[in-house]
N, CA, C and O atoms as a Tinker XYZ file with bonds, in Angstrom:
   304  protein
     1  N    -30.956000  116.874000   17.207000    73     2
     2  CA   -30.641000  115.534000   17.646000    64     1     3
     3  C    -31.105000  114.537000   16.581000    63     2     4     5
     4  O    -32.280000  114.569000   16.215000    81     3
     5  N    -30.011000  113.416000   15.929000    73     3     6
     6  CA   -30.591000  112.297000   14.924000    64     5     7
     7  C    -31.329000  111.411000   15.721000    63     6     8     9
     8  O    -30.939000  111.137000   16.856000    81     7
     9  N    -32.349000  110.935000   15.251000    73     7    10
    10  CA   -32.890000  110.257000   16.025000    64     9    11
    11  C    -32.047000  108.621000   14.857000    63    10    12    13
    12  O    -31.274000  108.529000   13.903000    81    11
    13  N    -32.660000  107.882000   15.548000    73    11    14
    14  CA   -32.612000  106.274000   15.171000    64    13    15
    15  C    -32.445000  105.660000   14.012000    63    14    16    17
    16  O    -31.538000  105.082000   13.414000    81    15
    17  N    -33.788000  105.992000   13.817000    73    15    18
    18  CA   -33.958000  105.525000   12.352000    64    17    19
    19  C    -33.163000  106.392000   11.528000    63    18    20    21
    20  O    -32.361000  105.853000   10.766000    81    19
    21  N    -33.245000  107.563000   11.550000    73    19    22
    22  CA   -32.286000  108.336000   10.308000    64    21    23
    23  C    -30.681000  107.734000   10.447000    63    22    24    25
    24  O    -30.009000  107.431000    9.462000    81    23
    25  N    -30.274000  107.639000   11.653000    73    23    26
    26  CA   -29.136000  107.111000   12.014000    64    25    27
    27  C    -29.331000  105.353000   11.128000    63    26    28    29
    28  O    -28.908000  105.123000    9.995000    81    27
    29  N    -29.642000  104.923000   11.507000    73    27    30
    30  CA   -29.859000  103.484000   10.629000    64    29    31
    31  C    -30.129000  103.774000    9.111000    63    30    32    33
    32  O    -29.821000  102.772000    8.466000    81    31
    33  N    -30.487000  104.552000    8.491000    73    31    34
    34  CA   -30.981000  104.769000    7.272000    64    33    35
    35  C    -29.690000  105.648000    6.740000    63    34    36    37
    36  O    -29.471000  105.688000    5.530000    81    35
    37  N    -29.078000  106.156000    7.411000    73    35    38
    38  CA   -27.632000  106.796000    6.709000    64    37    39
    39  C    -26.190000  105.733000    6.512000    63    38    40    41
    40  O    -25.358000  105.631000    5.611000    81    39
    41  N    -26.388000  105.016000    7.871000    73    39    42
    42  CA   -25.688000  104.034000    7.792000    64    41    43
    43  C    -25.832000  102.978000    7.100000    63    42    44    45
    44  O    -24.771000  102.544000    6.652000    81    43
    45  N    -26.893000  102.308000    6.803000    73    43    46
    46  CA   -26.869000  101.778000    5.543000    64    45    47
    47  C    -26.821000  102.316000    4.408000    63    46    48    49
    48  O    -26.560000  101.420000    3.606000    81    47
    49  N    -26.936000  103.355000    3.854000    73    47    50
    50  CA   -26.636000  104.139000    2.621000    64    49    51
    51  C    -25.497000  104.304000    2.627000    63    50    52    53
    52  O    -24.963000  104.445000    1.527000    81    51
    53  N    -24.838000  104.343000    3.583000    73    51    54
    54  CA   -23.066000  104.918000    3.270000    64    53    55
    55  C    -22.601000  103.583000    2.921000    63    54    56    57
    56  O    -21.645000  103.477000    2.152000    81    55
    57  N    -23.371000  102.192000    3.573000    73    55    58
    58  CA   -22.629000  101.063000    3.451000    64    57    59
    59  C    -22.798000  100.864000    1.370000    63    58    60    61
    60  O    -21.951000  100.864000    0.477000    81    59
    61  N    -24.151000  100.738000    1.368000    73    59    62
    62  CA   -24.161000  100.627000   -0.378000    64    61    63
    63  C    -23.596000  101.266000   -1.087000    63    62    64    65
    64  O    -23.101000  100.797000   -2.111000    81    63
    65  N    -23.485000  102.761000   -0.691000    73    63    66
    66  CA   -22.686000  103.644000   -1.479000    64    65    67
    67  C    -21.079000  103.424000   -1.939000    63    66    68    69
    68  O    -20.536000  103.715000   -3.005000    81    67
    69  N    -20.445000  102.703000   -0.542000    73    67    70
    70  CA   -19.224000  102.070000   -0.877000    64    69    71
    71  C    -18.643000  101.706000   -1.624000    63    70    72    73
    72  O    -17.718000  102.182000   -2.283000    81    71
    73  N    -19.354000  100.381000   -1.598000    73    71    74
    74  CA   -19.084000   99.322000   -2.970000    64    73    75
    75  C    -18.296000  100.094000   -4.587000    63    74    76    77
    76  O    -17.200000   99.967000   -5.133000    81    75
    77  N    -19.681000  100.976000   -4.919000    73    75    78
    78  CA   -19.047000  101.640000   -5.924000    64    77    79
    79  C    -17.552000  102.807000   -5.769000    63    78    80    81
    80  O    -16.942000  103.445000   -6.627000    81    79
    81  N    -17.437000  102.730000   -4.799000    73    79    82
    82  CA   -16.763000  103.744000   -4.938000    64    81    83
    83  C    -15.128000  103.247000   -4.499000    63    82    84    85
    84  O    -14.053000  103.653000   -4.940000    81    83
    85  N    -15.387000  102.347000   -3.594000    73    83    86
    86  CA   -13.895000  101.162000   -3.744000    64    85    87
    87  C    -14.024000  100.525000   -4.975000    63    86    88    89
    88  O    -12.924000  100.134000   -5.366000    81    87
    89  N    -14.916000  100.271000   -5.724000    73    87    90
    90  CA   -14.184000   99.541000   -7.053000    64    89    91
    91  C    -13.590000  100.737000   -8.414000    63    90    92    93
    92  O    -12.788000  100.445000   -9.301000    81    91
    93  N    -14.311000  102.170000   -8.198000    73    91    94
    94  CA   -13.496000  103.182000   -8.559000    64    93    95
    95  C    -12.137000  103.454000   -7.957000    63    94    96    97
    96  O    -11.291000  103.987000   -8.675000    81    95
    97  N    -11.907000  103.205000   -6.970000    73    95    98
    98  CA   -10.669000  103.709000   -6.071000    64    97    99
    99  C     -9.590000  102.224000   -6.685000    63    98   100   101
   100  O     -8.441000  102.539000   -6.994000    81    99
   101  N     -9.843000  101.231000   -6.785000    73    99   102
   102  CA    -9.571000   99.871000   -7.196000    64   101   103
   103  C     -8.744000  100.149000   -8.885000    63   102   104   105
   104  O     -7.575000  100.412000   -9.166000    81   103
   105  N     -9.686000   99.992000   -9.547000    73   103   106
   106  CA    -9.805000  100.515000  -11.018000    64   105   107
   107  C     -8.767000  101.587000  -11.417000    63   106   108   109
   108  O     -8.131000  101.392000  -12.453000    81   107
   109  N     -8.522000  102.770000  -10.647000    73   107   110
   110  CA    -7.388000  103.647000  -11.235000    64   109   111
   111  C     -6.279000  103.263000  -11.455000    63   110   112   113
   112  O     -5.770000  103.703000  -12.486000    81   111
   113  N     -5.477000  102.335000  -10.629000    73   111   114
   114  CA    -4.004000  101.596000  -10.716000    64   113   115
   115  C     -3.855000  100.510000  -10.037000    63   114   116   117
   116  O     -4.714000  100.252000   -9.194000    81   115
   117  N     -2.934000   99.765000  -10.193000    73   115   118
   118  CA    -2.647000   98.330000   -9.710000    64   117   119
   119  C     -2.418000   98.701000   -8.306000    63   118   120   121
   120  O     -3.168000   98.221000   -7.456000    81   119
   121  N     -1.596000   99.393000   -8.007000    73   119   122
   122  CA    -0.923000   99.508000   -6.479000    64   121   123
   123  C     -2.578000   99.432000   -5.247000    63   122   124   125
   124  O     -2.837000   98.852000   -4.192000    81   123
   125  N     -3.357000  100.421000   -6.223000    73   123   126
   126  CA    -4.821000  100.344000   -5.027000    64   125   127
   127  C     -5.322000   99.135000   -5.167000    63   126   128   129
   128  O     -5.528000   98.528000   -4.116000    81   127
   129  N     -5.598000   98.567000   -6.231000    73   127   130
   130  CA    -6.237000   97.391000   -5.930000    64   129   131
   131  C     -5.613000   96.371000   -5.008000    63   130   132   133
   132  O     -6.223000   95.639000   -4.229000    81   131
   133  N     -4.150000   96.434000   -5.233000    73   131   134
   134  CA    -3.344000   95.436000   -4.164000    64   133   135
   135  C     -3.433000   95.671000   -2.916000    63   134   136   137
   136  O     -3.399000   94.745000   -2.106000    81   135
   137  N     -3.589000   97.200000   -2.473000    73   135   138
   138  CA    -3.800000   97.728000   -1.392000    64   137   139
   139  C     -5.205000   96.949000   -0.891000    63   138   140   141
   140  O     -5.255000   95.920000   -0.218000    81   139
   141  N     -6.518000   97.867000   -1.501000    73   139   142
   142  CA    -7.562000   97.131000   -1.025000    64   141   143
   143  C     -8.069000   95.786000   -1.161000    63   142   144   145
   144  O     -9.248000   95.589000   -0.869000    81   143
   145  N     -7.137000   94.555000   -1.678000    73   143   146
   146  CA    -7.044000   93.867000   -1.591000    64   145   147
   147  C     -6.564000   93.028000   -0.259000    63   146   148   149
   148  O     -7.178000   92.203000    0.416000    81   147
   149  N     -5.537000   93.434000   -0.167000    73   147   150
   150  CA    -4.914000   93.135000    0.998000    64   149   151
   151  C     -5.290000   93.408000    2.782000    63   150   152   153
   152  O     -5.051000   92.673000    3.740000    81   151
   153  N     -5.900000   94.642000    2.732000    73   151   154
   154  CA    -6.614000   94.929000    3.451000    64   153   155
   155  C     -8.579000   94.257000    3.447000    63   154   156   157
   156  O     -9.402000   94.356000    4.357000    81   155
   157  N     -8.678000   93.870000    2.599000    73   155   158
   158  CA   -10.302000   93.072000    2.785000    64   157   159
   159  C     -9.919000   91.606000    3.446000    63   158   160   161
   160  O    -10.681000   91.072000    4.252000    81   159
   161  N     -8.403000   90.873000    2.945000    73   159   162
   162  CA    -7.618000   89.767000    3.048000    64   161   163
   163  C     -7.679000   89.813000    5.017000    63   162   164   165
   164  O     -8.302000   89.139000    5.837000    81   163
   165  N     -6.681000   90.977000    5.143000    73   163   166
   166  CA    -6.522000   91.111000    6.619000    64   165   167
   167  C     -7.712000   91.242000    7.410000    63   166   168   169
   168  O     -7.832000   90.506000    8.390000    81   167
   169  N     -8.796000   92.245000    7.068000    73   167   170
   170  CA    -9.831000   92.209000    7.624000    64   169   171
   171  C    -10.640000   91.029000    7.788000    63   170   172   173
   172  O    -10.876000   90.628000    8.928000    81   171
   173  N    -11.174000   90.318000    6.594000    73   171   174
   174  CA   -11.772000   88.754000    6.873000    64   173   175
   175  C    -11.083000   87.834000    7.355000    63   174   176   177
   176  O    -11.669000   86.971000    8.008000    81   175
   177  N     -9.617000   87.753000    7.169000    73   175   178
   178  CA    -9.098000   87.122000    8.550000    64   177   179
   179  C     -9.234000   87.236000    9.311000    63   178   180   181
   180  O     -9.495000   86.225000    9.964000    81   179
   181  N     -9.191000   88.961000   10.233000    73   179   182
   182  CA    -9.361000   88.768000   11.628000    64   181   183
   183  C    -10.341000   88.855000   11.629000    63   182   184   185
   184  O    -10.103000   89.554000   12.613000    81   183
   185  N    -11.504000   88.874000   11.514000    73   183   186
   186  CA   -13.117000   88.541000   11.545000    64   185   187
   187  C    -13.229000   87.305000   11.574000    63   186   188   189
   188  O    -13.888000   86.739000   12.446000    81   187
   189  N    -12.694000   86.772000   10.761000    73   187   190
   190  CA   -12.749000   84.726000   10.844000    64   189   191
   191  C    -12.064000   84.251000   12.207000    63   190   192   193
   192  O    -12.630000   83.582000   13.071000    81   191
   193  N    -11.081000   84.596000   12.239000    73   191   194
   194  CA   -10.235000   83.921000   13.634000    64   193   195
   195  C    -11.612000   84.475000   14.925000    63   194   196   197
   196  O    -12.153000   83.492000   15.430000    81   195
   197  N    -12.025000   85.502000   15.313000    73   195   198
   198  CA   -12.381000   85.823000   15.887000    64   197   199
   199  C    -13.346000   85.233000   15.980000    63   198   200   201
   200  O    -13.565000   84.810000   17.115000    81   199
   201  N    -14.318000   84.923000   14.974000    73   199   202
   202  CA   -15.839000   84.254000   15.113000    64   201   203
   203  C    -15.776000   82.764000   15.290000    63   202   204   205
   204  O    -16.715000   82.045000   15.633000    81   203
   205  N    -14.205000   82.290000   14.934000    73   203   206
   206  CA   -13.725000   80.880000   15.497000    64   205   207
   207  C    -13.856000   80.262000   16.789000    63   206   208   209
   208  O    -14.489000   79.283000   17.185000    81   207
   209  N    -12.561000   81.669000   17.726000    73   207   210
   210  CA   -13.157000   81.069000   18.697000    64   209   211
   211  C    -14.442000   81.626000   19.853000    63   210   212   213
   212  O    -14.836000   81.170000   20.926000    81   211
   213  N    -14.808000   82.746000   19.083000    73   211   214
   214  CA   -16.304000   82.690000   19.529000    64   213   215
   215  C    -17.398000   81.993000   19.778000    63   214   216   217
   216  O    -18.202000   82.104000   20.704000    81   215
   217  N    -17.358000   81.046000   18.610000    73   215   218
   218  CA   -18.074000   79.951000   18.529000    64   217   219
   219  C    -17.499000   78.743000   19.319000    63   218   220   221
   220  O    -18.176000   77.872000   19.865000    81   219
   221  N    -16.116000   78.828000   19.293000    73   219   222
   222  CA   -15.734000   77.913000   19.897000    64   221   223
   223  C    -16.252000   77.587000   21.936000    63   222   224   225
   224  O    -16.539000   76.671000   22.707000    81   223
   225  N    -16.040000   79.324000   21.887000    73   223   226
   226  CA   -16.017000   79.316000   23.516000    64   225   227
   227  C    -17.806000   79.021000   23.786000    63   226   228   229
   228  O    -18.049000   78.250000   24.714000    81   227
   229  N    -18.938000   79.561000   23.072000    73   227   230
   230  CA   -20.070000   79.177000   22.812000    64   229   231
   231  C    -20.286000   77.605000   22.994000    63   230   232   233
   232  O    -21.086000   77.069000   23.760000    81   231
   233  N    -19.634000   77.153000   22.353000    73   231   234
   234  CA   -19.479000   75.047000   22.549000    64   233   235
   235  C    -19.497000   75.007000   23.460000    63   234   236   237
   236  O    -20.509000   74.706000   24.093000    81   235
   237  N    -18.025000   75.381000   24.139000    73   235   238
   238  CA   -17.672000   75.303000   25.638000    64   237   239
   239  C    -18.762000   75.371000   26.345000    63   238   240   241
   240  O    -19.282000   74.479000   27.015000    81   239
   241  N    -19.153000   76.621000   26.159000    73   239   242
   242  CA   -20.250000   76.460000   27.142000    64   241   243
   243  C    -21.221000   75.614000   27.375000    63   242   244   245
   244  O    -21.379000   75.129000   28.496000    81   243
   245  N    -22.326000   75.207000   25.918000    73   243   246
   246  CA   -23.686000   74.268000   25.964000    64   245   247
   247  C    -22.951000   72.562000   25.966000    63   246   248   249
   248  O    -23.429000   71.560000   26.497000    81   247
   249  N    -22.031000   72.652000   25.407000    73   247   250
   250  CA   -21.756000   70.928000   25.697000    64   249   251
   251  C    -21.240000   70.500000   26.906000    63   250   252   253
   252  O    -20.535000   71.344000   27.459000    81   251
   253  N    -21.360000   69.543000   27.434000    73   251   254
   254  CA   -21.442000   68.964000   28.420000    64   253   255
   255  C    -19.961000   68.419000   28.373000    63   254   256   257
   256  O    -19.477000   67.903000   27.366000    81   255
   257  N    -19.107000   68.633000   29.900000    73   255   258
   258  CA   -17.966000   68.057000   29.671000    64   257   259
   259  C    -17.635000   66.736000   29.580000    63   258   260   261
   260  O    -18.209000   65.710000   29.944000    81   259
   261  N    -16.402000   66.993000   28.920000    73   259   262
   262  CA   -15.783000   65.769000   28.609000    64   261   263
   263  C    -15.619000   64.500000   29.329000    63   262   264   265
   264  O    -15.391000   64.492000   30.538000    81   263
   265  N    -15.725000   63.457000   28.651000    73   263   266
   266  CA   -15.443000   61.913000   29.751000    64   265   267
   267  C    -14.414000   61.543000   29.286000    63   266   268   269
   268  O    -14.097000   61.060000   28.199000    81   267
   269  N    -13.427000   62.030000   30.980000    73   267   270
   270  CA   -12.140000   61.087000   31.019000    64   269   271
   271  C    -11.854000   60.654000   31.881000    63   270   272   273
   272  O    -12.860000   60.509000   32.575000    81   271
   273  N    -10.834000   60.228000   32.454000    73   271   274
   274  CA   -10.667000   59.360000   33.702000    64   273   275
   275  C    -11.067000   60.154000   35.044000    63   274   276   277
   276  O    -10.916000   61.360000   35.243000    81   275
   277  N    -11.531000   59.341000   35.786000    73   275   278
   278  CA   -12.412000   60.471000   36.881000    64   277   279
   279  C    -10.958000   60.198000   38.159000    63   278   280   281
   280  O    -10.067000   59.364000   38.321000    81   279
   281  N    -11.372000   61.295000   38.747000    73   279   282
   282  CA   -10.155000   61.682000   40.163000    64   281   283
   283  C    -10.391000   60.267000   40.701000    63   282   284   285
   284  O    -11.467000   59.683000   40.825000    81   283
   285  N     -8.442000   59.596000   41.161000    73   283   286
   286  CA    -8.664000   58.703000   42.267000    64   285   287
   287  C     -9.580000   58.892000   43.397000    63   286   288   289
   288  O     -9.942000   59.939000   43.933000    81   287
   289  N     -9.911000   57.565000   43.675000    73   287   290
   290  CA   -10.916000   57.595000   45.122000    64   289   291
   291  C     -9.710000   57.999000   46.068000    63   290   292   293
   292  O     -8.528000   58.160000   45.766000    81   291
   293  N    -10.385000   58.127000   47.388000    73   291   294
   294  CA    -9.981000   58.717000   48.450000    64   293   295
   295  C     -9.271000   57.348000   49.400000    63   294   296   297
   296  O    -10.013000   56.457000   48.986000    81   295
   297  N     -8.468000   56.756000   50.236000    73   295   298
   298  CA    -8.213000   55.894000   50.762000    64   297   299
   299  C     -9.211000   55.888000   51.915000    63   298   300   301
   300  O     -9.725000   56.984000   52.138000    81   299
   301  N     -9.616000   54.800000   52.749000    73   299   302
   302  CA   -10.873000   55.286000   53.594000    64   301   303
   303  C    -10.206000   54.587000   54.947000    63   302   304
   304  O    -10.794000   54.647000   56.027000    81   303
């Protein structure tokens, strides 16, 4: 059984290890770099849109609503 920490300590090693090895995969021909280009493009987009309105719905929540015209009174 992995425990935790080794689990955390592999997973960050695979993350550093990366780097080099997409800019080898990059480096052999144009077509990969356009590839992994395009795909880091798509990925930080949808990571951006997403943390948009994450944050957005976060607002929603702590700010206090809006002042606009309040409901007619009631006839009495």
């Amino acid at each position: 059984m992995v425990s935790l920490e080794t689990l955390v300590s592999e997973l960050l090693e695979s993350i550093v290890d990366a780097g080099p090895q997409f800019l080898d995969i990059a480096t052999r021909d144009p077509i990969s770099a356009v590839l992994i280009a395009f795909g880091a493009l798509f990925v930080f987009a949808s990571v951006g849109a997403f943390g948009v309105l994450t944050l957005g719905a976060v607002l929603d929540l702590v700010t206090p609503s809006r002042i606009g015209r309040e409901p007619p009174r009631e006839a009495r």
